[in-house]
N, C-alpha and C positions, 0 to 999 in steps of 0.2 A: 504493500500500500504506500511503497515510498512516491516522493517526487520529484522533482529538480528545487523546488524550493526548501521544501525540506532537506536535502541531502547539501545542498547550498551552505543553510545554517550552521549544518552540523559539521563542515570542515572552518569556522570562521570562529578569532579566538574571543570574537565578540558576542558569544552564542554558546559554544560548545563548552566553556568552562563550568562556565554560568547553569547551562542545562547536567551538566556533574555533579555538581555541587549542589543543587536540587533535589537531583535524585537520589544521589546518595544519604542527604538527610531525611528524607523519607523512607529511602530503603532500611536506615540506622533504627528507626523509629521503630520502625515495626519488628524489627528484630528485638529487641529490647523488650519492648512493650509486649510482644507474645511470648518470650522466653521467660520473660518475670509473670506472665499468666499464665502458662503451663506449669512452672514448678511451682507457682502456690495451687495450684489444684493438685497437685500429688506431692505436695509437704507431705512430709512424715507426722503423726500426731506430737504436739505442744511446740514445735516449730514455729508456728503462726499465733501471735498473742489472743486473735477473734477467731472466729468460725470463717474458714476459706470462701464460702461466695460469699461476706460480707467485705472482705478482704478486693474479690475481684470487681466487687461494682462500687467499692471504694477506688482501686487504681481508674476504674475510666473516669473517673468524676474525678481525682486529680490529676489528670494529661488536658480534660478540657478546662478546669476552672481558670488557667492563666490568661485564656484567650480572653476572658470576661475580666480580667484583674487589669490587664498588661496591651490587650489589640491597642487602647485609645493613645497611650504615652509612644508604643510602639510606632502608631502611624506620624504621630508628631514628630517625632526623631529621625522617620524616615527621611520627612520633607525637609528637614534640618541639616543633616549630614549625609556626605556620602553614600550612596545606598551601596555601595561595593564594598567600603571600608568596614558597614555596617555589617555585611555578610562575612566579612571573615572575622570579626570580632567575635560573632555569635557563633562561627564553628569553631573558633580556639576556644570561645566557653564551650561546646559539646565535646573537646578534648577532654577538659577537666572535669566535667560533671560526670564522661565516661571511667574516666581512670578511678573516680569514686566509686562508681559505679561494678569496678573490676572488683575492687576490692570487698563490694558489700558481696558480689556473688560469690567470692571466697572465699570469705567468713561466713554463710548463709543469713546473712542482715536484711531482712526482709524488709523491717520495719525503715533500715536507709533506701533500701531500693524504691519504696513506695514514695519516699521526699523527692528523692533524686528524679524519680517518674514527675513529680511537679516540677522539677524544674529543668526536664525535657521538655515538656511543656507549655515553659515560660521561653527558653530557645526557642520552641515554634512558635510561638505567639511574635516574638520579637522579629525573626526568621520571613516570614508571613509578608507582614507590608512591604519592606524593601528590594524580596524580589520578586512580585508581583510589580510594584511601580517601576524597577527597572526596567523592565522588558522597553515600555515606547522610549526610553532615552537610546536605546543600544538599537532598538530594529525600526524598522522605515514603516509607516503606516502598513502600506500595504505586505508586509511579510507578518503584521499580529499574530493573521488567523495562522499563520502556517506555523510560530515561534510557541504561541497558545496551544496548538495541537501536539507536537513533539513535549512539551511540559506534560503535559495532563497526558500524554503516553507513557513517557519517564513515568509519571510520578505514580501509576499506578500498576504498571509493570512491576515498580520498585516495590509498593506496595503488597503484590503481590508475590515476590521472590521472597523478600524478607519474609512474611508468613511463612512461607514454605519453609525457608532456613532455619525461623526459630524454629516450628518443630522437629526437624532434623534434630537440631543442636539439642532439643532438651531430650529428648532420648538416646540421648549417647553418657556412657557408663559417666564421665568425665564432666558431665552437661555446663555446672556451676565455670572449670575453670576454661572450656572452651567458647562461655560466652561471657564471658572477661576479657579473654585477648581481643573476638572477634569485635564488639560492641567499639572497643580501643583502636584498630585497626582503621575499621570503618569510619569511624569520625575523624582520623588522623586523613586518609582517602580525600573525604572530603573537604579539610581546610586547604590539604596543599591544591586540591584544583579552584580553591573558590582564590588563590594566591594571580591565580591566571585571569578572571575576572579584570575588563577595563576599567576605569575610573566611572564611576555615574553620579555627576554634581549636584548638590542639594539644589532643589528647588523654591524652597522658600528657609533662604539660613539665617534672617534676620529675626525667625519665629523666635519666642521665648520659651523655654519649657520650665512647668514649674507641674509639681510633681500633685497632681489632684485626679484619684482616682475616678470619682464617678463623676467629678464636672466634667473633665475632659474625655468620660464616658459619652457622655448626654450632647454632648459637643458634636464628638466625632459622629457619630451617629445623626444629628441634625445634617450636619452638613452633607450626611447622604441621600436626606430626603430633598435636597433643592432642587435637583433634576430628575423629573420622574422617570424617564428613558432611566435615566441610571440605576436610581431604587429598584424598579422591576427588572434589571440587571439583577441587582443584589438579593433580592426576593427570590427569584429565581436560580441562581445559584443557588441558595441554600435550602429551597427546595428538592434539588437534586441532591442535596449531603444527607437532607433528612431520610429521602425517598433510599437513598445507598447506603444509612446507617441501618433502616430497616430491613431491608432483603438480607445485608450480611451477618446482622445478627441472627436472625430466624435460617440461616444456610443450616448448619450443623442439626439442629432440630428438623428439619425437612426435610435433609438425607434420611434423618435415623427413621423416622416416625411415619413416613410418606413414600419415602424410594427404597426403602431397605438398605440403604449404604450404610458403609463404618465411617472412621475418621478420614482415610485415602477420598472417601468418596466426598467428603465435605472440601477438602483440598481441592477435586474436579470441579468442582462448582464455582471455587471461588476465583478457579482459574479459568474458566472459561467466562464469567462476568466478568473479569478482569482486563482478558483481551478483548474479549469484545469493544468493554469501554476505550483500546488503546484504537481497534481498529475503525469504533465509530469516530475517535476523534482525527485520525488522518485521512479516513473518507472525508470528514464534514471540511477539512480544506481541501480538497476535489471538488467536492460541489459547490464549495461558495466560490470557485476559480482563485482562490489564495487571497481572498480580501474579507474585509468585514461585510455578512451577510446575517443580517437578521430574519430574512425569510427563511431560513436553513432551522430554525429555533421549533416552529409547528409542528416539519418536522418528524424535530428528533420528541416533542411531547406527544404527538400520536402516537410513535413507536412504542413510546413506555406505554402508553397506556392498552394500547393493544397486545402488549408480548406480555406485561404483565400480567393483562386479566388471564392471556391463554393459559400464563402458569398452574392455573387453578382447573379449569377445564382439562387441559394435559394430565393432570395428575392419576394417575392408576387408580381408581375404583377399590383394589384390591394390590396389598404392598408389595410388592416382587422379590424373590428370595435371591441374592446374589451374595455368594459366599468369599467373592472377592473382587476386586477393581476392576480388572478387567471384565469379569461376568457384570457390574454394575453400566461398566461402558457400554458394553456390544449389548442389554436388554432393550431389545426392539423396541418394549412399552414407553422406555425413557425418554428414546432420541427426540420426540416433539417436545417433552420436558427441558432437556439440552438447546433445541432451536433457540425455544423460546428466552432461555436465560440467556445465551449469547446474545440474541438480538434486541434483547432489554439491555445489553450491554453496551453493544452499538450506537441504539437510540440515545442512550446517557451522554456518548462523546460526543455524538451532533449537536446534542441538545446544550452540552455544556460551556465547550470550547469557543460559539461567538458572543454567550453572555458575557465572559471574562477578556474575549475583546472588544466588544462595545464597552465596558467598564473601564477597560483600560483609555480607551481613543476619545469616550467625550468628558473621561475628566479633565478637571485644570489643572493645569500642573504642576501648581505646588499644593494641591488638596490631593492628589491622585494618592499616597500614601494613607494620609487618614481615611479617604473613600474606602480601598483595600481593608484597611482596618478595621472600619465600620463592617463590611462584609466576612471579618472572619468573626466577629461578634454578634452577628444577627446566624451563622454558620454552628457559632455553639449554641445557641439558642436552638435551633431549628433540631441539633441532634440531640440535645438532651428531651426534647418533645417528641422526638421520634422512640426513646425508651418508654418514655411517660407513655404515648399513646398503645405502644405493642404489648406494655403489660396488662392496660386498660381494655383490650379487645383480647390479648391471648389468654390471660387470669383474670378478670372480672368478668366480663362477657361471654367468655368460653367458648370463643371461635375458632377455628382451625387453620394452621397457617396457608395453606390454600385460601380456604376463605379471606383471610387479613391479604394476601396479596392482591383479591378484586377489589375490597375496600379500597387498597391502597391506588389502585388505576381508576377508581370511580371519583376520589376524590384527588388526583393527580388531574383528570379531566377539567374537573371545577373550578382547581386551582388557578392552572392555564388558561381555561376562559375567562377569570376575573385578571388574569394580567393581562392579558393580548384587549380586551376590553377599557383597563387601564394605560395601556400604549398600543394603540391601535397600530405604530410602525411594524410591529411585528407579523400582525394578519396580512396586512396589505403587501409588505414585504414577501412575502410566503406566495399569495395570490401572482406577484410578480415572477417571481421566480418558479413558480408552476408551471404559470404560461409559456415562459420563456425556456422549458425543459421539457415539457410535451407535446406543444402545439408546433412546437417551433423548435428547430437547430440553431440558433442565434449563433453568429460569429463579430466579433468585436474588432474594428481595423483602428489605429491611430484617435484613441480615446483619451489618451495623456496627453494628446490637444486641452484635452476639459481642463483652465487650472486645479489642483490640489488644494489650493484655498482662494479666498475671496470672489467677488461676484463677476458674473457669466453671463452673457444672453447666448443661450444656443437656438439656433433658425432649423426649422428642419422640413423637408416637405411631408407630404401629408396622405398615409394611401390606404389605410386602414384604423378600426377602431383598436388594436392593440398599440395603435405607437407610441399611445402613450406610455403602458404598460412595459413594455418593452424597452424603449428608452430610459423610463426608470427603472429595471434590470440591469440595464447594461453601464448606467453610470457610477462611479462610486461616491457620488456624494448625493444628497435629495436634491428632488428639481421640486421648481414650480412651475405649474404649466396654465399658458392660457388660452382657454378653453371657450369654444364656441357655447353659446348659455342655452338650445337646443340638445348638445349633446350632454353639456351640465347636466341637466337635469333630468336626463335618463334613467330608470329604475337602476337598484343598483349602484349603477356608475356616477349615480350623486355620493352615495357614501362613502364608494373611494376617491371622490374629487375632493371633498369635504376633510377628508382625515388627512389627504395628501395637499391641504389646502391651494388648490388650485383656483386661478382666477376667471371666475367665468367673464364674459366678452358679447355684448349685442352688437355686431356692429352697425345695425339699420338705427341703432341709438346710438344720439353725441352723447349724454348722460353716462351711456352706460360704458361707452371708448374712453372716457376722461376719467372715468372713475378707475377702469383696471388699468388705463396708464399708470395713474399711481399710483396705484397695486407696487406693480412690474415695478418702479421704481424705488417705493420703500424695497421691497425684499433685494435688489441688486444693490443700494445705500448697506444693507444691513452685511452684504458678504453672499448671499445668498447663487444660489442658480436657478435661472429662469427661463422657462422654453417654449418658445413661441413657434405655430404652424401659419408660415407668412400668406400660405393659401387663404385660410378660413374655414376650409371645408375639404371633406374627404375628395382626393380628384375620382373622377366621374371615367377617366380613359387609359389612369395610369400613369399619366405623362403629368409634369409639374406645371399646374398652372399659373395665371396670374397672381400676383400676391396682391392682397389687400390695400385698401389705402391706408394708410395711417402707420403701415408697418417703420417706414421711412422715419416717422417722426419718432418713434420708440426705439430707434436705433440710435438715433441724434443723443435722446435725451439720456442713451442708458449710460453714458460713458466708462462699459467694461468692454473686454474683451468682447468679437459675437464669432463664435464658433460656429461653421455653416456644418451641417451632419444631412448626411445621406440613408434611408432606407432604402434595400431593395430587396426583392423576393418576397415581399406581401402583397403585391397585385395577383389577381389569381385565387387568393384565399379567402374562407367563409368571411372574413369580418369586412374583407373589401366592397369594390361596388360594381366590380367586373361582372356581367352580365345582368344585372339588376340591382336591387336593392340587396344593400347588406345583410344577412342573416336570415334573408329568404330563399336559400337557394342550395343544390348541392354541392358541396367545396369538391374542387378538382382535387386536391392532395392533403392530405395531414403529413406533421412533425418535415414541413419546407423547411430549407436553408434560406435562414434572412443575415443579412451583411446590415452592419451599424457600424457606418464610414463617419469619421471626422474629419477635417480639416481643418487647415492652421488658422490660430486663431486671429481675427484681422483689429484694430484698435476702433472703435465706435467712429472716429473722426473721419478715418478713409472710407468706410461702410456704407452702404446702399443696397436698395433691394435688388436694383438690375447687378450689379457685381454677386452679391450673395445669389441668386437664381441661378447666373454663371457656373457659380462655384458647386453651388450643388448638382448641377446640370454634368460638371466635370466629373464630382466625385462617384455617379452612377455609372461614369462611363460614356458620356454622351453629350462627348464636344460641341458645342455647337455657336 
């Protein structure tokens, strides 16, 4: 599932140390953290001062309570100092905390392990904002999604190795003093590559930090709610931790009680959710084409919701006897049980990978750290709710985990609707990106005409009812489009003009032509992009017709850039007006080849409509 942009990253020392260093501290984690949960479950008696599961639902509640102590000072310090300097501080702290660490496992110090476990912890917590806000200093907007999905591969690959290693380790005669060295090792691993790490400069280092937990709690967290796109960013990610705190706890219970597995078989499980999630998340930069794509988010929340409910439905009737691993793999009854967890795996990294780069690309940037912060805080929240609710349905209610897993896709469903409803980018996004992967083969020629920042007028002719749609697929930033008030208010196609705030246009009214000029004009002031069909109306033969009057004076005034852009290969199809009316008729072809041609960008002063007609006229291919 590799690609040129990811394999790009991974030879660059601006990428690859950094993604080491990552994953190695979450590989560490989990090694640690399941090795000191296995040998407190088979301590010997009076080893353990309390009763052993008081013991293990005490260690998870101290790994997460730092996140809640320590996210808010964490995100401050980010924006403050060095985020690189930051990152090796903290793994020369996980040297030290390991080497204590060695020593409590061979002495049998439970009671240190379990401190030490907090203040792994407190290293993640710390660990967290700095290198999540490094990422846009080090990679170019458009490599996020690709930098995003090789992370979130690492880090659950790692995730997943470590489990397995802890329990290697803790069944081996020697357990306590080979995960002393190893724990040491690994954290040593990890500093000297975070050593290779570029410089990444504070972005706001005149902040003050003064040390106030829960103001600069409340704080942080405020400041996550200013941009709603972002909050449902942050919502949404921790929706996912909770929805992946749940499945992975109920694993082990699910083999035993439902599939007839042992412990190997709870291992297959957690390893096939696990790749899945690395494969969903290097698929989900394939299909956003390596950029930030929000429409890619629906989705990967369908898939959950659909693979998970199958979980349930897939489940054997009656428990299958499989006396070992391999007889647990090869039971024909399974393998739709297997699909189905793989590809609730998959959907996870679609789904995951562009909330955490929209998170990253419309924060400011010197709040992007405390944003991050905010979101590993609303992250423990979310997973400690995800225990609360699995005891509250599996021992109060006395559901079965099958059952708890279509709960959990029914109200995965819900969830999704009240965010995509709260950021409608996300639906419409999705709707664009549909289109533009079924209806259509879209190819993209000289789009980096479009600036990267500030404002645009792009001219485009006019041959079907998707160009709009389409065109905003194909750009990487939002347009605004102005739109004949006819097709405005189309069923429908008002709700996406509306959410996509586009300006609708009379133009048999002077009222209604002065009013979306300065439309057009505020959003171009504002930085914006704005895309005007100089036709007015869908062409009638194919060919580009006359442009409007007034387009000339909208050019004058817009003083940006106007990017002339060419469609071809939507005449011919349903939405066109080739042989009749639109959408009455039978389409000659489904999933055509459409071309989305730009051209260089000309400055508003030299612009005109008969040069722009030219231009698009050239860019179809059709000098004239």
């Amino acid at each position: 599932m590799s690609s040129k942009p990811q394999a790009r990253l991974l030879t660059q020392q601006r990428f690859l140390p950094y993604f080491l260093t990552q994953a190695f501290g979450a590989f560490n984690d989990n090694v640690y953290k399941n090795v000191l949960l296995i040998l407190i479950a088979f301590a010997a008696p009076g080893a353990l001062p309390v009763d052993s599961d008081l013991v293990i639902n005490l260690a998870a509640g101290l790994f997460i309570l730092p996140f809640f102590l320590f996210s808010a000072s964490a995100g401050v310090l980010a924006d403050k100092y060095d985020k690189a300097l930051i990152m090796r501080k903290v793994k020369f702290a996980e040297i030290v905390i390991m080497s204590l660490a060695a020593i409590a496992f061979v002495t049998e110090s439970y009671t240190a392990l379990l401190v030490l476990l907090f203040l792994m912890g407190t290293q993640s917590a710390f660990f967290g904002p700095a290198k999540y806000a490094l990422l846009p200093q080090h990679l170019k907007k458009e490599e996020l999604v690709s930098g995003n999905a090789l992370v979130e591969t690492g880090t659950f690959l790692a995730i997943l190795i470590g489990t397995l290693l802890a329990g290697i380790i803790a069944n081996q005669p020697h357990a306590h003093t080979i995960a002393a060295v190893s724990v040491v090792a690994f954290a040593i691993i990890g500093y000297i590559s975070s050593r290779w790490i570029p410089d990444a400069p504070p972005s706001k280092p005149d902040s003050h930090f003064h040390w106030h937990p829960v103001r600069q709690t409340r704080h942080t967290l405020s400041i996550a709610r200013r941009n709603k796109t972002i909050f449902q960013c942050v919502l949404g990610i921790s929706w996912f931790w909770f929805l992946g705190a749940c499945y992975l706890t109920q694993f082990p219970n699910f083999a035993k009680l439902h599939l007839g597995g042992n412990a190997a078989s709870v291992s297959f499980l957690l390893t096939l959710f696990s790749v899945g999630i690395a494969i969903g998340s290097l698929l989900c930069d394939r299909l956003s084409g390596h950029r930030i794509e929000p429409g890619i988010v629906p989705l990967g929340s369908l898939g959950i919701t659909l693979f998970g409910a199958d979980l349930m439905f897939a489940t054997p009737a009656m428990i299958p006897v499989t006396d070992s691993i391999t007889a647990f793999i090869t039971q024909p009854e399974l393998w739709r049980v297997f699909f189905s967890l793989a590809m609730l795996g998959v959907s996870g990294g679609i789904f995951i990978v562009p909330l955490y780069a929209m998170m990253q690309s419309r924060a400011k940037e010197d709040e992007r750290a405390q944003i991050i912060a905010a979101n590993n805080i609303w992250n423990a929240i979310f997973m400690v709710a995800s225990a609360i609710t699995a005891i509250v349905f599996l021992s109060v209610l006395g559901l079965s985990i099958p059952q708890f897993f279509l709960f959990l896709s029914v109200v995965n469903l819900i969830v999704m609707l009240y965010i995509y409803t709260q950021a409608p980018d996300f639906f419409w996004r999705f709707m664009v990106w549909l289109v533009s992967h079924t209806l259509y083969r879209v190819r993209h020629k000289d789009l980096s005409h479009i600036p990267a920042k500030g404002g645009a007028l792009i001219v485009c002719n006019h041959v079907s009812y998707m160009d709009a749609l389409l065109l905003a697929g194909a750009c990487p930033r939002p347009i605004r489009f102005l739109m004949d008030k006819d097709i405005y208010n189309l069923p429908f196609i008002k709700t996406f003009c509306s959410a996509c705030k586009v300006i609708p246009i009379d133009a048999t009214d002077r009222r209604s032509v002065m009013k979306a000029f300065t439309h057009v004009n505020r959003y171009l002031e504002q930085g914006d992009i704005v895309c005007v069909f100089p036709e007015g109306q869908l062409t009638y033969d194919g060919e580009i017709g006359p442009f409007m009057r007034g387009i000339d004076l909208i050019i004058k005034r817009a003083q940006v850039p106007v990017i002339p852009v060419a469609l071809q290969g939507l005449w011919g199809s349903y939405f066109s007006r080739e042989g009749g009316r639109a959408l009455l008729k039978i389409p000659k072809r489904f999933w055509s080849r459409v071309h989305i041609i730009a051209g260089p960008p000309v400055e508003a002063a030299h612009a005109n409509s008969a040069m722009l007609r030219e231009q698009i006229l050239a860019l179809r291919g059709e000098n004239r």
